[in-house]
N, C-alpha and C positions, 0 to 999 in steps of 0.2 A: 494328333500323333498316330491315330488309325495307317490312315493308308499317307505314304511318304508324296513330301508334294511332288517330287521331278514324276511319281507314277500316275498325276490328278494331268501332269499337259499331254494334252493330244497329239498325235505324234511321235511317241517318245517309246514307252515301252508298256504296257500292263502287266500285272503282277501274275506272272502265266505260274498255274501249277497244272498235272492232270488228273488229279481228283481231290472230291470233296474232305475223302479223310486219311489223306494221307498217314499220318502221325499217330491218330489213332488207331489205324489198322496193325503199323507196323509191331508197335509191343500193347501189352497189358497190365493195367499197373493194377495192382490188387490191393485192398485197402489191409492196416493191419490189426483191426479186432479180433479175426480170427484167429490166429497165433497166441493170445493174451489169453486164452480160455481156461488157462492153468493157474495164472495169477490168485495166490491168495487175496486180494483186494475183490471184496462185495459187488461192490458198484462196476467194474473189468472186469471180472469175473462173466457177470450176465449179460453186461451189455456185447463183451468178446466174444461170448458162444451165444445168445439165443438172437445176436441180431447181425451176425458176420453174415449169413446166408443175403440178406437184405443188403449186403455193403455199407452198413452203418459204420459212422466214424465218428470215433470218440473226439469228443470236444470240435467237431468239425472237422482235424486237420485231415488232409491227406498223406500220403505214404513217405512223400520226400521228406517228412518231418519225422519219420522214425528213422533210428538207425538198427541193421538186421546183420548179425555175424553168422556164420557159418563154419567151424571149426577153428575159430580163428582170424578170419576173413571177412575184408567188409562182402555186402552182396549187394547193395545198392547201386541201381544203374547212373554211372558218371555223367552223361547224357541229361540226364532228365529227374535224379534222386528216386525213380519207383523201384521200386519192388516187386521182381517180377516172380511169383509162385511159381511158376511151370516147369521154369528149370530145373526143379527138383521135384515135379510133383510125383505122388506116386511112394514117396521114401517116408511114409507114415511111421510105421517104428519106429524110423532115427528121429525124426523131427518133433516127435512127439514128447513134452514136456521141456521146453527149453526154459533157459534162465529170462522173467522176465521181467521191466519196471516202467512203467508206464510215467508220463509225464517227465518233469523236470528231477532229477534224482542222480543219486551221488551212482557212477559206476568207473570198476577196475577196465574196463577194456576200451573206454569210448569217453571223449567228453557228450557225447551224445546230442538229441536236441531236445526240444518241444512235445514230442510225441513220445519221449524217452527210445529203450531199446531190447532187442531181444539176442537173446545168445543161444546158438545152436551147437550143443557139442555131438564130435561123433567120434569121441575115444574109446576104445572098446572097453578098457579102466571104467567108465563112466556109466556105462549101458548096462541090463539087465543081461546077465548071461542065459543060453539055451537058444531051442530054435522056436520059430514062429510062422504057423503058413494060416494063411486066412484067406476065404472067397468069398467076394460080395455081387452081387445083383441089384440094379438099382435104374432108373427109372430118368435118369437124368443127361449129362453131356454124352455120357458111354453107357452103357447095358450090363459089360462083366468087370470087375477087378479080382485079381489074383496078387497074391504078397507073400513072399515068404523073406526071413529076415533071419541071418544066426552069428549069436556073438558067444566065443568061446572064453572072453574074460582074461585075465594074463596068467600067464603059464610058470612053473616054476623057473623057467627060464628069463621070463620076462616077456615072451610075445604074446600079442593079443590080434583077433582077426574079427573085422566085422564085416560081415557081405549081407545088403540088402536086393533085393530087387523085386519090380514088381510090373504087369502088364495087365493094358486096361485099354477094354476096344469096344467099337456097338460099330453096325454096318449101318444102321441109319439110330438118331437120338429121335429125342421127344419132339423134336424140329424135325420138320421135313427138308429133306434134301442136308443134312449134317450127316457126317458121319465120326467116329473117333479113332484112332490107334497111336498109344502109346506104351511105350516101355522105360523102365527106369533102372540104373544101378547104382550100387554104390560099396564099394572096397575101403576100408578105414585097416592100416596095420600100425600097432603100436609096439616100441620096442623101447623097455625102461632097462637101460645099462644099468642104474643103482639108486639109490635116492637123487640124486642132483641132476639126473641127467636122462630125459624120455626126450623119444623121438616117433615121429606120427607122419606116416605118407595115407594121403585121401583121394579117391576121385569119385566123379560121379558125375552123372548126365540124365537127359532123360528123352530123349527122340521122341516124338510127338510131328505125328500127322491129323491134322482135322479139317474138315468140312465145316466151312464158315456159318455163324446163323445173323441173318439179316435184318437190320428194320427198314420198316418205311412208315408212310405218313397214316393218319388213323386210318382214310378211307379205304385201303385198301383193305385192313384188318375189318371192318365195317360190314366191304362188298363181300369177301369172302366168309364172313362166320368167323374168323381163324385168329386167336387172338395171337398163332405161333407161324404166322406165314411169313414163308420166306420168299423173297424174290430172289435169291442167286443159285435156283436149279433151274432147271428143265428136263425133258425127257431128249437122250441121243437115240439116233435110229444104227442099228450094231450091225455086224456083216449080215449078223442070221435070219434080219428082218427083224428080233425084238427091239423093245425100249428100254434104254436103262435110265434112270437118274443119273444126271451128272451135276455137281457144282463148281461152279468158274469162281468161287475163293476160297482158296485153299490154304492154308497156316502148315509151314515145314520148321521147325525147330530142334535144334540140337546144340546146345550149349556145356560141351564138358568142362568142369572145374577140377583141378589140379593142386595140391596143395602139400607141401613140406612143414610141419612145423617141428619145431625146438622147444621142448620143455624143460627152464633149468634152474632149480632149488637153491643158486648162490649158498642163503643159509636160512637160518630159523627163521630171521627176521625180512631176508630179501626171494622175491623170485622174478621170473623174466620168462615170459611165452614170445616166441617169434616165430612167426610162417610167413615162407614164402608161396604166392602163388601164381598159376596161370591159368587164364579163360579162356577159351575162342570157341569154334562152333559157326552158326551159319543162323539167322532168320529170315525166311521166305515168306511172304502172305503174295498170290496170287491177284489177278483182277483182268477183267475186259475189257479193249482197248478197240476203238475203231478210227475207221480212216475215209472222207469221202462216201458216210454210210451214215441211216438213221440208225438212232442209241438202238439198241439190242434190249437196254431194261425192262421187263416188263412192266414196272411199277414209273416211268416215267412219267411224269405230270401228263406229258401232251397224250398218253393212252388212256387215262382215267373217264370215266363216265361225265367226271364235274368238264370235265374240257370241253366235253360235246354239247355243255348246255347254250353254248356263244361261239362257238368255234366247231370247225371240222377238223378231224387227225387221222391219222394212220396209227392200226395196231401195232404189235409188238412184232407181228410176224409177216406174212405176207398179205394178210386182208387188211383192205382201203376204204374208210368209212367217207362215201360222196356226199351224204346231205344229212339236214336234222334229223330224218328218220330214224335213221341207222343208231340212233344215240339210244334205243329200246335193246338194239341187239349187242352192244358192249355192252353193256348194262345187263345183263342177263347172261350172258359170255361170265362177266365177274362174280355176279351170285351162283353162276354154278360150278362156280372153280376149275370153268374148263382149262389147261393146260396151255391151249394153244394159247390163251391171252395172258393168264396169271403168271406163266413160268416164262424162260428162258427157251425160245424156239434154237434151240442146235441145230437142227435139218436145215436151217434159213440160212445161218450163218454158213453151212460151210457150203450148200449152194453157190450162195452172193459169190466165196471167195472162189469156188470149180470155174465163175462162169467171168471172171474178172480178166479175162487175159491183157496183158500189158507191157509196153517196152520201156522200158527206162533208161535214159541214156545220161551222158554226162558225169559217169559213178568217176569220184573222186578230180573232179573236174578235166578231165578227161573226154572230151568230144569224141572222139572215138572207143571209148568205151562203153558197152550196155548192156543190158540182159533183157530176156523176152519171156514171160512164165506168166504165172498165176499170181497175182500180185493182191496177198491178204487184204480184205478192207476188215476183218474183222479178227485178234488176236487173243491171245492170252498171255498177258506180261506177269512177270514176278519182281517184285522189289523186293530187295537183299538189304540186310543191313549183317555183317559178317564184323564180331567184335575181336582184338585181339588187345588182351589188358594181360597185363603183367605189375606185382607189385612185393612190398613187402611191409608187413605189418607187424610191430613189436609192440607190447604193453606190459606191463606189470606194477607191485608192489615193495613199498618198504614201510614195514611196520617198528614204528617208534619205539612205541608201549602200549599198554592196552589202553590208551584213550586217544593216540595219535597214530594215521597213517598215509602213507603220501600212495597216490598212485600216479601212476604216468604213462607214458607212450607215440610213440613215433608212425607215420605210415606214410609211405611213398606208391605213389602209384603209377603208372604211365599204359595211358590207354589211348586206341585208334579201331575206328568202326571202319570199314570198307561199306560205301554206301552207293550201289547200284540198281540198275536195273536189265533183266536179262531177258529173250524170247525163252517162254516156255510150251507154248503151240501156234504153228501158224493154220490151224483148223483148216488143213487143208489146201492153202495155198502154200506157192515156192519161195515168197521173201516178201520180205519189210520195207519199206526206205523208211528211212530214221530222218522224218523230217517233223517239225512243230504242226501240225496243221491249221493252231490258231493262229500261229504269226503268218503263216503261207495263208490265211484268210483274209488278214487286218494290214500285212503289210506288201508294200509292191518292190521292195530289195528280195530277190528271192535268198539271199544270204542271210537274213534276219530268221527265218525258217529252220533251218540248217543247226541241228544237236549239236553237232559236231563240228566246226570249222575246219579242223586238222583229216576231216573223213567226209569232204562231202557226194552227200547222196548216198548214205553207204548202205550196202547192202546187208541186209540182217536175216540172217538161218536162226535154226532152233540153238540153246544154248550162247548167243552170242548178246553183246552186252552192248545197251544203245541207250538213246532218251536222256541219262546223266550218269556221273562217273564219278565220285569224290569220298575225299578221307576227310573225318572230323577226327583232330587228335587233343587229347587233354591230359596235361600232365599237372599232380598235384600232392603237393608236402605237406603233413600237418603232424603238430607235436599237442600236447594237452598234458597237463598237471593237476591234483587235485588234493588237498588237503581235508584230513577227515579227524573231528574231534568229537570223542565218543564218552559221556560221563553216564553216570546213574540217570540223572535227570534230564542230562542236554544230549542232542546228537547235532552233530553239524557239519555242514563241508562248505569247499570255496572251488571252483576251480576255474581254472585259463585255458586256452585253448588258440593256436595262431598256425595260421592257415596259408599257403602260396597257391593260387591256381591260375593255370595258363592253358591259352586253347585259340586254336586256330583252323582252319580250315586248308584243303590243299586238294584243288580242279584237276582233272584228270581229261576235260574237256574242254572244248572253248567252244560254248554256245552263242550262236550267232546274236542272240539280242543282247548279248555283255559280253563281246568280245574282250571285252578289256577289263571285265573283273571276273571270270570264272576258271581260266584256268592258273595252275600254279598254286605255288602256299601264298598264304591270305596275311594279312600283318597281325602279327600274336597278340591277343588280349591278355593282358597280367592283372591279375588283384591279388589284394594280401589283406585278408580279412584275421576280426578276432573278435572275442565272445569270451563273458564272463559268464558262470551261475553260482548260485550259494542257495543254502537250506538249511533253516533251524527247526530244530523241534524239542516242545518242552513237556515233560511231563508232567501234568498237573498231579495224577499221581496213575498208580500202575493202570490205571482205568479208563483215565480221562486225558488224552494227549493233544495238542495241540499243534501244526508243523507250518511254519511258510516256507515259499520257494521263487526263485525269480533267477530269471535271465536274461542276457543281453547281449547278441552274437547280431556279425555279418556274414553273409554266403555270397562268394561271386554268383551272376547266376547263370543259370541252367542253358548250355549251349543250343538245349532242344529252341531255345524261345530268343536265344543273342541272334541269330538270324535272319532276314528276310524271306531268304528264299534257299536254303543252300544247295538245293538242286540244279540252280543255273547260275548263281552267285555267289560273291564273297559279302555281300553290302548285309551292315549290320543294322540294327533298331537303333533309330537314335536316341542318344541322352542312356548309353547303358550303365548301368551300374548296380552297387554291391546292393542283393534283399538284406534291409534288416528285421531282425526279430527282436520286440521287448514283450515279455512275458509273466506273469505271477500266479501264482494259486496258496487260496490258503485254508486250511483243512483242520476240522473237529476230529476226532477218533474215539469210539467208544466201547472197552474192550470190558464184557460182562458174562458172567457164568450162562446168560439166559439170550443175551442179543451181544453181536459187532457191527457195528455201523459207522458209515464215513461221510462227512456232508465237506460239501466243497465250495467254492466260490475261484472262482477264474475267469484272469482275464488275459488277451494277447492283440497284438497289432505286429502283424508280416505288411511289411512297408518296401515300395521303389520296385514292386514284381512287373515283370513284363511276358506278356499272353500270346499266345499265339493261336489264332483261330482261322479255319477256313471253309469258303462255304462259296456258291456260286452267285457270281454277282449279274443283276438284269443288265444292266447299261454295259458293261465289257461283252457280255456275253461268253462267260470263261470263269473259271475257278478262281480264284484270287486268296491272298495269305492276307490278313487283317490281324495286325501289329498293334497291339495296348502295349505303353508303357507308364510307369507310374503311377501301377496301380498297388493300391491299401486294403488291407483286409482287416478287421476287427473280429474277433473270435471272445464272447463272453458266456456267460452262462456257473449255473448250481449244478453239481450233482449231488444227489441222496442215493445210495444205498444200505439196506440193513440186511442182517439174517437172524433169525431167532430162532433156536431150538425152545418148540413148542412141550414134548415132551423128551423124555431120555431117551426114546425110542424115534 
């Protein structure tokens, strides 16, 4: 199931992408221990704050298994279920202390999952009143943060105002060649007409420019000392004659969120929260791109010292190693961290492209058409993935009695990524042509080559958008109910939860090696999943409690991975279908004047997932997408944690 067979015959097509990490560059998914650091539970507790820095993750899962609100709001990316921090990073006062419940567990706003969920309110009602300004110094992605945050609480009128914001920069981090800047805001106005009836308008965003930090392979961490080198600088040579630092990957982000909600008290026994909301914004991550030119990376295999033990290569930059000898002066090049070999030579590059002159003819098939200029061999591309989600999200309660309560809730969502790519320098030269250079390598139709069918040979300036062109759109409805029965001795809930998700793809191009499945809308994939959970717990007596929990849901899945390639295609993984999750854990509790302690036992199987990896293949000689499907995961394991207060003090 790896690589698809029509891609294994020769002749046919190879799985072109153009680079190694694509998917991982473009977002960041953040694990969710962090967030949990408030949780009264022992065991979430320590593990949420003393091991979030590490990316530890409780019980194994990753982030698509938690579910995360934000005034109301799911914030999980439809895409791919992560959770992306950034978009709101920065907004520490508001975010601080949210509602949280880790695992399988009974909640008002979400049938939630596996990872359980967290809720972020930012009602001014809810917040500490007064202002708040703080400055930090710190040693890490940035150097300075500034914060200041003030909620004025609600007025005898009933208004409330919450304005946060905060800015956080370093000209270079603890990584060379990184740099940071960002800013954050956030407006929260709350307006209580009378008991029944509040209403809450929210925005917030957070601009974020950074300087990428890079790995590579151990040797070069080795040859240089540097357990923090990066390869994506070098030094540019500037009008004045100095050197600056520059990095060729760059992270542009701006994601504002928009939000209406309705709060309304029906009566004692009933309420009902509903927001609507909207996303959009822009994500750029930059990258180096060449044409009829050697790689530009410095840490390329063929530059390294191991290459020269069997083989001869060419550095990074303009010097040419002819014989074994020369295998002492890379070598010595790399333990002294000189620049010229370790970094990104910029003076090379925009040489190569000064001295490239070239005619190009043929533009848009057109024989009489051409242009004659400095024709880049070496660029700086930016891939966009630009979201615009729209949705609307209702949940509430109705309380029976005091030992029965229903909760419920509805959420619609409709969402669509604009997913391109655009020239962001041509270092120096006058244009692009937008053509594949692996299929103009591997094949002899020069129309197999060809981005574009609808634009051939097209000519590409700064700002103009080439290479692929497409919408991923996902449209998705889900209701959930839950039953909650609360005695002296028993607690218990049940709940359902049924899901419709639909998602399709729609080409904006027709690339030559799939004319016939890249452009236009793609045929819509439908599932309708559903998921049960339930939780008892008995007390044996006020001290010694006892609680199991189990569930059992389907998730269509994650469009990130329904794909082969959706950059030049529609053509999906075969055999796709819904992940299921079965789940349990069952847990001791020990509540004592002197010690609380929780011991656990858990066990889960996420079953029918499908992976999407890529990486450069020898035999293609090309990047390729490598497609798992049906694959299993088993997640078991204990927790213990305790606390004891040792003395009163």
């Amino acid at each position: 199931d790896s690589i698809n067979k029509e891609d294994r015959i020769p002749n046919i097509v190879p799985v072109f992408t153009t680079t190694v990490d694509l998917l991982d560059n473009e977002l960041q998914s953040q694990d969710i221990s962090g967030l949990l650091q408030s949780s009264r539970d022992v065991y979430v507790n320590q593990a949420g704050f003393n091991f979030s820095a590490a990316r530890f993750r409780l019980r194994g899962y990753s982030s698509e298994n938690t579910r995360i609100f934000f005034n109301g709001i799911p914030v999980n990316d439809p895409e791919n279920g992560w959770t992306i921090w950034s978009f709101w990073g920065g907004l520490n006062d508001v975010t601080r202390y949210p509602e949280n419940k880790f695992g399988i567990s009974s909640s008002p706003a979400t049938f939630g999952s596996i990872g359980g969920y967290s809720y972020i309110s930012a009602l001014p009602s809810e917040k500490k009143t007064g202002s708040r300004f703080s400055y930090s110094a710190t040693n890490r992605s940035y150097r300075n943060r500034m914060m200041y945050t003030y909620n004025s609480g609600l007025n005898k009128k009933g208004w409330g105002f919450l304005i946060s914001g905060s800015s956080r920069w370093s000209d270079e981090g603890y990584v060379p060649g990184t740099y940071y800047s960002s800013g954050s805001y956030l407006l929260s106005i709350e307006k209580k007409f009378n008991n029944k009836h509040t209403i809450n308008f929210m925005g917030l965003g957070a601009p974020t420019v950074q300087g990428r930090q890079g790995i590579a392979i151990q040797e070069t961490y080795e040859l240089t000392g540097d357990n923090f080198y990066n390869p994506y600088w070098g030094y540019q040579t500037q009008s004045d004659g100095t050197k600056k630092k520059r990095n060729a990957r760059n992270r542009d982000n701006h994601k504002p969120y928009l939000t209406l909600g309705h709060y309304w008290n029906i009566s004692d026994k009933l309420n009902l929260q509903t927001s609507m909301y909207a996303i959009t914004g822009k994500t750029g991550n930059t990258n180096l791109n060449w044409f009829d030119a050697k790689d530009p990376r410095p840490d390329y295999y063929k530059y390294l010292p191991s290459y020269f033990v069997n083989n001869h290569g060419t550095l990074s930059g303009s010097q040419t190693i002819t014989n074994q000898n020369d295998y002492q002066q890379i070598l010595n090049l790399w333990q002294q961290n000189d620049p010229s070999v370790t970094q990104l030579d910029w003076d090379y590059l925009y040489n190569a492209n000064y001295n490239n002159l070239y005619t190009q003819n043929n533009i848009g098939e057109d024989v009489n058409s051409s242009i004659s200029g400095k024709r880049s061999k070496y660029i700086i591309e930016e891939y966009r993935l630009d979201p615009r989600h729209f949705g609307l999200n209702s949940f509430g309660k109705y309380i029976i009695n005091d030992a029965n309560q229903i909760n419920f809730g509805l959420s619609v969502s409709k969402y669509k990524s604009k997913n391109f790519k655009i020239m962001n320098d041509l270092l120096g030269g006058d244009f692009w042509v937008d053509i594949d250079q692996f299929a103009q390598r591997d094949f002899a139709d020069p129309n197999l080559a060809q981005n574009d069918l609808q634009s051939i040979n097209k000519i590409i300036k700064v700002g103009d958008i080439f290479g692929y062109n497409y919408d991923i759109i996902i449209n998705k409805n889900e209701i959930f109910g839950e039953y909650n029965y609360n005695k002296n001795k028993i607690e218990s809930f049940i709940g359902l939860t049924l899901t419709n998700t639909s998602f399709w793809r729609d080409g904006k191009m027709q690339n030559g090696r799939f004319a016939n499945s890249s452009l236009g809308k793609s045929e819509k994939q439908d599932f309708v999943n559903y998921g049960v959970k339930f939780g008892l717990l008995y007390k044996l007596t006020g001290r010694h409690i006892l609680s199991f929990n189990g569930m059992y849901k389907t998730e269509a899945p994650y469009v990130r991975n329904a794909y082969v390639s959706p950059r030049t295609r529609d053509q999906l993984v075969p055999n796709l279908k819904s992940i299921e999750i079965i789940s349990g854990d069952i847990n001791y509790n020990i509540r004592l004047p002197f010690l609380k302690a929780r011991l656990t036992g858990f066990y889960t199987q996420i079953n029918n997932q499908t992976w999407a990896r890529s990486f450069y293949h020898d035999e293609y000689r090309t990047f390729v997408n490598y497609m798992m499907n049906n694959m299993d995961q088993i997640f078991m394991g204990t927790e213990l944690g305790f606390e004891s207060n040792i003395t009163s003090t």
